[in-house]
C-alpha positions as CSV (number, residue, x, y, z in Angstrom):
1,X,-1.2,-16.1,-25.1
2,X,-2.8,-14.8,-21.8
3,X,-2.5,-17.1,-19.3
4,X,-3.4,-16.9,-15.3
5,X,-2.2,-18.6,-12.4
6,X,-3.7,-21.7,-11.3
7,X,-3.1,-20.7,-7.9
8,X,-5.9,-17.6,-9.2
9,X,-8.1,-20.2,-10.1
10,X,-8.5,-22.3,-7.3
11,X,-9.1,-19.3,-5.3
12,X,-11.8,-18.5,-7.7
13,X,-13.5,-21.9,-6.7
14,X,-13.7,-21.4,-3.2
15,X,-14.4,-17.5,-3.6
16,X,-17.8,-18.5,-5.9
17,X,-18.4,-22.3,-4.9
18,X,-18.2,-23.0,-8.6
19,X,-16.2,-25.8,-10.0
20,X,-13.0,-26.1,-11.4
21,X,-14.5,-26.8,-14.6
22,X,-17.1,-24.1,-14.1
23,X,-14.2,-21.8,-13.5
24,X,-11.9,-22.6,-16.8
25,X,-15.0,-22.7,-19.0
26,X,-15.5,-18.9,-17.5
27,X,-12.3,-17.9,-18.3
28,X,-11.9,-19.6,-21.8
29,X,-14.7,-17.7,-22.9
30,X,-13.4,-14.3,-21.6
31,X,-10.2,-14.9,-23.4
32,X,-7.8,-16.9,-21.5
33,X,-5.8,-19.9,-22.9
34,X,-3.6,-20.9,-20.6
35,X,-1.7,-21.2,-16.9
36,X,1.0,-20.5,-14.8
37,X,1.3,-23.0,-12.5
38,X,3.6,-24.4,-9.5
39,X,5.7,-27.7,-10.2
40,X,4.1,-29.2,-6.4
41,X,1.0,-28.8,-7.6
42,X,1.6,-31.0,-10.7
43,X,3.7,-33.2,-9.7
44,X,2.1,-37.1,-9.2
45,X,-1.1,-35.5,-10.6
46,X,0.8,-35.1,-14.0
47,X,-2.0,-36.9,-16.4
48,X,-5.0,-35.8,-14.5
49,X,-3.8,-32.2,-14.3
50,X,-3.0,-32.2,-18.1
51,X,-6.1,-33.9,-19.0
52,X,-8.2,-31.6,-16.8
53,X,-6.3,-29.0,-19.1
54,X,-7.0,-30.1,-22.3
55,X,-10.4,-30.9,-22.1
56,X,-11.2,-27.0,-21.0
57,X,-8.9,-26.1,-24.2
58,X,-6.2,-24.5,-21.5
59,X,-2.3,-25.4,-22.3
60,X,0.9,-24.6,-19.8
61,X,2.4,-21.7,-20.6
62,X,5.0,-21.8,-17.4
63,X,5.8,-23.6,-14.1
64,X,7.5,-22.4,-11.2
65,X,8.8,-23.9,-8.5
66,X,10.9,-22.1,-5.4
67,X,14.2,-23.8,-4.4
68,X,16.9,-22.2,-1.8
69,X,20.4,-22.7,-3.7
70,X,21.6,-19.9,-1.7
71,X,22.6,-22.6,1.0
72,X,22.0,-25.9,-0.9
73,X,23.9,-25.8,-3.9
74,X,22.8,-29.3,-5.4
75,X,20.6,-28.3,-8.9
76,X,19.1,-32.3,-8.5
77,X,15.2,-30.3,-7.4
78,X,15.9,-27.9,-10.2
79,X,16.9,-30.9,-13.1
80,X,13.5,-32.1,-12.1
81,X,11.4,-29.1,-12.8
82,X,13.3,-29.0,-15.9
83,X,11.9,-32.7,-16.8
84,X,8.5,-31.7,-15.8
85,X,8.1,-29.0,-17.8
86,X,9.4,-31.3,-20.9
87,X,6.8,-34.0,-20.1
88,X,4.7,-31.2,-20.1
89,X,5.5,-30.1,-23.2
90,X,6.3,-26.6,-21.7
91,X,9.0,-24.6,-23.2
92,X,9.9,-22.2,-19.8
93,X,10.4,-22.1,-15.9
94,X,10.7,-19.8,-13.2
95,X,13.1,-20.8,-11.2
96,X,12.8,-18.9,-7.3
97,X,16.1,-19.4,-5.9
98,X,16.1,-18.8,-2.6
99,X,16.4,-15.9,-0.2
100,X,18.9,-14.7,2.2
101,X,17.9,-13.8,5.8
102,X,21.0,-12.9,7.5
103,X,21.4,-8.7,6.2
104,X,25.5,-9.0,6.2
105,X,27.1,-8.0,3.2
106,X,29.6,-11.1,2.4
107,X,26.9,-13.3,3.7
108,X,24.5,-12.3,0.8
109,X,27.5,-11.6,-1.3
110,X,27.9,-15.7,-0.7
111,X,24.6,-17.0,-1.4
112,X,24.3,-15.0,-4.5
113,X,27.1,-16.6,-5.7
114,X,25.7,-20.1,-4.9
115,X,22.7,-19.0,-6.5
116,X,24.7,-18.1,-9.6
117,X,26.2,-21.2,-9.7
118,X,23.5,-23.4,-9.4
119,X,21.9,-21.1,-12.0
120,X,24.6,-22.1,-14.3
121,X,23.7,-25.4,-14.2
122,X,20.3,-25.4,-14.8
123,X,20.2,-23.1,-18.0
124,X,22.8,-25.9,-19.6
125,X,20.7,-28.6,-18.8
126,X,17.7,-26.6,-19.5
127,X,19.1,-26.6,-23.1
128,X,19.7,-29.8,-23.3
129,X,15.7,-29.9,-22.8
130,X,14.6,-27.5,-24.9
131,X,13.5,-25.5,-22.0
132,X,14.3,-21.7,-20.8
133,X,15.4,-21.1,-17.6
134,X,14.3,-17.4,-16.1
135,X,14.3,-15.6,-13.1
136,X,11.3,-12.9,-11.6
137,X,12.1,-9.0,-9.8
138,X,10.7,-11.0,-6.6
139,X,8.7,-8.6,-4.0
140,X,11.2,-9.1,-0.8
141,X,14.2,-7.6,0.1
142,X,15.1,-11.0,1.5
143,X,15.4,-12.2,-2.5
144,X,18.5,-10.6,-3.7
145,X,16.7,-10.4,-7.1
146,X,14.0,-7.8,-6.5
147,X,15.3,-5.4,-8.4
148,X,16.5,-4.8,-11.8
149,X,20.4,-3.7,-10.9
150,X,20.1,-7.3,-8.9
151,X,18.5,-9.0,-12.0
152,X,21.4,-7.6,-14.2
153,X,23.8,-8.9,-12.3
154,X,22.6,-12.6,-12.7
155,X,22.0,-12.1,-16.3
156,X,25.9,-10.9,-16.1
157,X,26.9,-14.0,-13.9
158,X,24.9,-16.7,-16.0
159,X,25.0,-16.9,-19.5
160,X,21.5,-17.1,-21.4
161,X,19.3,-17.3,-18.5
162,X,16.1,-14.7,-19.5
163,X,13.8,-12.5,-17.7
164,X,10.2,-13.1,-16.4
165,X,9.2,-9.3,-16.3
166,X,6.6,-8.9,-13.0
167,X,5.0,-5.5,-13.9
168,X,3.9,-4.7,-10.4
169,X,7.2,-5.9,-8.3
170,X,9.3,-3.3,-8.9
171,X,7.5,-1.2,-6.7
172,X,8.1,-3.0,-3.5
173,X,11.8,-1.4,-3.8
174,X,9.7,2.2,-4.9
175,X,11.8,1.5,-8.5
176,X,10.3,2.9,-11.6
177,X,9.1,0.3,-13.8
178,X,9.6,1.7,-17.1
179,X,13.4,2.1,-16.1
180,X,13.8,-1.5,-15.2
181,X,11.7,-2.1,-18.4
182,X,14.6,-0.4,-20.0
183,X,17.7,-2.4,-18.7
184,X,16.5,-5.6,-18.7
185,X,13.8,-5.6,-22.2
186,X,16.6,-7.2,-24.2
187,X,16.1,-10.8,-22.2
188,X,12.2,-10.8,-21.4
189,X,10.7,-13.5,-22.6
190,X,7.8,-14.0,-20.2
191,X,5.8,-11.2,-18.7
192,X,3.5,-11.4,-15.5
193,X,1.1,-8.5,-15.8
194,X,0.6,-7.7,-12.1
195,X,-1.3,-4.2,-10.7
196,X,-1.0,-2.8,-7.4
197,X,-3.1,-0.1,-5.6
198,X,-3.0,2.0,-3.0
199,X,-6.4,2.2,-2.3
200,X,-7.3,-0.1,1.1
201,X,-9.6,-3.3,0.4
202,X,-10.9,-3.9,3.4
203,X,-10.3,-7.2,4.5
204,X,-7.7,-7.9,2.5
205,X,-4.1,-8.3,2.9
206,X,-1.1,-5.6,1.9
207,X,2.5,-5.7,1.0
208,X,4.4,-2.4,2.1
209,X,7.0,-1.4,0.1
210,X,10.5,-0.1,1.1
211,X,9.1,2.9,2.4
212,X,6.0,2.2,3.8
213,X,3.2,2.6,1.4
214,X,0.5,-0.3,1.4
215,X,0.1,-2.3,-1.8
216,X,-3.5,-3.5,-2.7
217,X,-4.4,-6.6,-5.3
218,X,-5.9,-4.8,-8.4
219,X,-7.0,-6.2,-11.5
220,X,-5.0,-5.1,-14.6
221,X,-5.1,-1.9,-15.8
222,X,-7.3,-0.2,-12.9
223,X,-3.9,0.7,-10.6
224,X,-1.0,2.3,-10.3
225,X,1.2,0.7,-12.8
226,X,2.3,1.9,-16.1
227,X,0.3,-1.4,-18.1
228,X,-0.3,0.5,-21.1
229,X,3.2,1.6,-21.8
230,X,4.9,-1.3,-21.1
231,X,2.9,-3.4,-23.7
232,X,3.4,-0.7,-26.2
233,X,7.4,-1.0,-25.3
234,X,6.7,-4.5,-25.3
235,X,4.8,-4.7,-28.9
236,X,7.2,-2.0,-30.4
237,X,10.2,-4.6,-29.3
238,X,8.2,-7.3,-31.1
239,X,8.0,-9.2,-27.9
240,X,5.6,-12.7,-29.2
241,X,5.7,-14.3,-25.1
242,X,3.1,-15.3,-22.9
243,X,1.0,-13.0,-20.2
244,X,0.3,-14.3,-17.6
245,X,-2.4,-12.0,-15.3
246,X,-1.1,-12.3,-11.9
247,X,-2.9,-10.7,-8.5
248,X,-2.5,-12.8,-5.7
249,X,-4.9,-12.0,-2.5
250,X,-7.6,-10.7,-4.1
251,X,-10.8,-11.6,-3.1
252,X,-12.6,-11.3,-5.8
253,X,-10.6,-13.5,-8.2
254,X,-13.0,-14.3,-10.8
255,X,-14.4,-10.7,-10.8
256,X,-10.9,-9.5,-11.4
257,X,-9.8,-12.2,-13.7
258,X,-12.5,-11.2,-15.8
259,X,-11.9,-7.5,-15.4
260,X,-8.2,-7.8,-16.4
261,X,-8.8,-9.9,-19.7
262,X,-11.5,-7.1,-20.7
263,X,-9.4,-4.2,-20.1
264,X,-5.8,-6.5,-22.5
265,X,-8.4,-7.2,-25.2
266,X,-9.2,-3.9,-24.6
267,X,-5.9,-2.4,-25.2
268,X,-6.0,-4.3,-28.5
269,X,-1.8,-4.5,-27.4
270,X,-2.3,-8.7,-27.0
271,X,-4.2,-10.4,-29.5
272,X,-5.7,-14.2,-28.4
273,X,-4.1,-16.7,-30.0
């Protein structure tokens, strides 16, 4: 399925003064079918959210929720994103673990452990749920998981916990894409399809990466990013996950919501439905 983050969409409303409603009934008809969406945001508005859902023909295809287990080992805030997502009849999180801001070695050495640990936890009860427990190449150096060599070395740590593969963060640490592609494709089972560009949009905000160069929102397929190959890798592999279309301080979300769906249908890589 192609799905796009509810975050996206509320930014949509306000962008275009259109209604929520407005808004998914846009996006259904350009080819979208469902959401990534963060666990605040649903929970106590469970059966309105879900109903709000359904009538625009939209399911869940992942929640997220971040958590810091670096320093607070207790996996109680991550047991209940696990139950949401079953009431929600949704089959995968991403969990955000935490971040580390002290840059001594043994100190992050530490929390990565904790993280680990916690992890651990969460992918057994997660099973006990019939839900799949993953973890994102996160654009910070402050996450000791945005890279792929960082990513391995949970996978290494925590038995079946899986991949969400972010297309566009590898580049905050200047890593190829393709290469990280490589090491980790064997446990992807979610995909954020996120550009970046280098060309300046005025007004809006940038990441730098490691060494300095500003990273621009783009719509899929119009920056910098290898999108092509990797859903070619990703279709040659047989991968059958979600995609979720991901650009976060645009300001021109509907514009570029519809611009990445065109270009993935496009493609003809993802098929609707």
């Amino acid at each position: 399925m192609i799905s796009i983050f509810y975050d996206h969409i509320e930014e949509a409303v306000k962008q275009s003064g259109k209604s929520t409603e407005e808004v998914l009934r846009i996006l259904k008809d350009a080819g979208y079918e469902a959401v990534t969406i963060r666990a605040s945001v649903l929970y106590s508005n469970e059966d309105d959210m879900k109903q709000l859902f359904e009538n625009a023909g939209f399911v869940i295809s992942s929640i997220y929720e971040w958590f810091d287990f670096g320093t607070q080992g207790d996996p109680t805030p991550g047991y209940c994103l696990i139950d949401l997502a079953n009431r929600m009849n949704v089959k995968k999180v991403l969990v955000i673990p935490g971040f580390i801001r002290i840059k001594w070695k043994f100190i992050r050495k530490m929390t990565m452990h904790n993280m680990a640990e916690t992890l651990k936890k969460l992918v057994s009860y997660g099973k006990r749920k019939d839900v799949v427990i993953t973890l994102e190449d996160f654009d910070d150096y402050m996450a000791p998981y945005s890279n792929s060599f960082e990513l391995q070395w949970f996978l290494d740590q925590v038995a079946d916990l899986k991949i969400t593969f972010d297309t566009g963060n590898f580049l905050y640490q200047e890593e190829d894409e393709l290469e990280a592609f490589t090491l980790l494709q064997k446990n992807i089972v979610d995909v954020h399809l996120k550009d970046r560009s280098f060309t300046e949009v005025e007004g809006e905000d940038y990441k730098s990466t490691l060494k300095g160069r500003k990273m621009y929102s783009s719509p899929v397929g119009k920056g910098v990013i290898q999108m092509e190959e990797i859903l070619r890798r990703l279709k040659k592999q047989g991968y059958t996950g979600d995609f979720t279309v991901e650009h976060f301080g645009s300001l021109n979300q509907l514009e570029d919501m519809l611009a990445s769906v065109a270009f993935l249908k496009k493609t003809k890589f993802i098929k609707n439905g």
